[in-house]
C-alpha positions as CSV (number, residue, x, y, z in Angstrom):
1,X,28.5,-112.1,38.9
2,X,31.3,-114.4,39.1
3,X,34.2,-114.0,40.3
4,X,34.4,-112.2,43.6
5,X,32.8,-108.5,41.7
6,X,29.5,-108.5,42.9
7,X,28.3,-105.1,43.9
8,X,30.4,-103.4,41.0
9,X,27.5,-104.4,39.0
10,X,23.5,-104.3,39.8
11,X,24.0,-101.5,41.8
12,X,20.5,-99.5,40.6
13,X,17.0,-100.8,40.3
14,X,16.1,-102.0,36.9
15,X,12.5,-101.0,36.1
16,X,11.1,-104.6,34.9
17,X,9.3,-103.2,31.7
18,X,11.5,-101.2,30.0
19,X,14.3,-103.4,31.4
20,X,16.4,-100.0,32.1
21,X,17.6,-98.5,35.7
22,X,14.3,-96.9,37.7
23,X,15.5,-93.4,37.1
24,X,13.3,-92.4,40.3
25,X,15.5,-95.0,42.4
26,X,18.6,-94.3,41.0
27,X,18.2,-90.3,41.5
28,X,17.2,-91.5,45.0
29,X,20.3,-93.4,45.8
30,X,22.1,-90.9,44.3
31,X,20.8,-88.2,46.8
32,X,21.2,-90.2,49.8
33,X,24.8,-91.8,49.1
34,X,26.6,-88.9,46.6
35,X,29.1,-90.1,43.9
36,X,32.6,-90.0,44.3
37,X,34.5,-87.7,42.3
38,X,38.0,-89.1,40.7
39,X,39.9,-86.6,43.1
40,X,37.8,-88.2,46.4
41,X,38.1,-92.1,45.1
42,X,41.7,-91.7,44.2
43,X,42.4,-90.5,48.0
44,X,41.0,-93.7,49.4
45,X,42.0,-96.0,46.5
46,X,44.4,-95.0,44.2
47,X,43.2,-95.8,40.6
48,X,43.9,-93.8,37.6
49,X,41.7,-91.4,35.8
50,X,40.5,-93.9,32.5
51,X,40.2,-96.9,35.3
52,X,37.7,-94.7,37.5
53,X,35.8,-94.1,34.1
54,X,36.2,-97.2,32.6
55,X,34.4,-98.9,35.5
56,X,31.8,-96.1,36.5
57,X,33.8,-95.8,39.8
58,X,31.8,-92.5,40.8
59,X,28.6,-94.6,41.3
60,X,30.6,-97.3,43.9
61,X,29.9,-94.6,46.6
62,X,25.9,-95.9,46.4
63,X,27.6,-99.5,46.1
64,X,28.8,-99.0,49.4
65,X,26.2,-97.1,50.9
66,X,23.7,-99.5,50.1
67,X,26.4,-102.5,51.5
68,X,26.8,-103.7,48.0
69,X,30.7,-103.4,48.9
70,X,33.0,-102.4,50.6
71,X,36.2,-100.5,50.6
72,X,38.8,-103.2,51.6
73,X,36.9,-105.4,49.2
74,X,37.7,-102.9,46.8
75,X,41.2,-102.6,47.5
76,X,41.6,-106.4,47.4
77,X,40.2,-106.3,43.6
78,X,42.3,-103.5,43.0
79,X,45.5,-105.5,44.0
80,X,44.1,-108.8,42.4
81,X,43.6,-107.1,39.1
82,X,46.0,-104.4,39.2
83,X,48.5,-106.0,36.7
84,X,45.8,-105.7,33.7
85,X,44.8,-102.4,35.3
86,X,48.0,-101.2,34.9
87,X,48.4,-101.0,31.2
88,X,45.0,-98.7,30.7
């Protein structure tokens, strides 16, 4: 993914036959990492409420478990794209 966003993106398994995420590996992740609620993302990185859902922010919680990503990288795209994030 260009432009410094990888591990917003490609963060589940994609079953090669139906093309779609491996819902047993997704479920999986999901047990093992959690998903952020908006409340629990917004206390580490401050976002509004239609940016955390525009961008599926609850599933970056596996992103980082699974060292897709980090938080300070986060904050850095957060600061780098905050002027267009700003007006949604």
């Amino acid at each position: 993914m260009p432009g410094g966003i990888d591990g917003l993106f490609n963060i589940f398994e994609v079953d090669a036959e139906t093309l779609k995420y491996d819902e047993i590996a997704m479920q999986s992740d999901i047990e093992q990492f959690g998903l952020y609620t908006y409340d629990e993302f917004n206390d580490i990185l401050p976002v509004s409420e239609v940016v955390f859902n525009a961008f599926n922010a609850k599933y970056l919680k596996v992103a980082i478990g699974k060292g897709l990503i980090d938080v300070d990288t986060l904050e850095s795209l957060i600061k780098l794209y905050s002027k267009f994030l700003s007006n949604i």
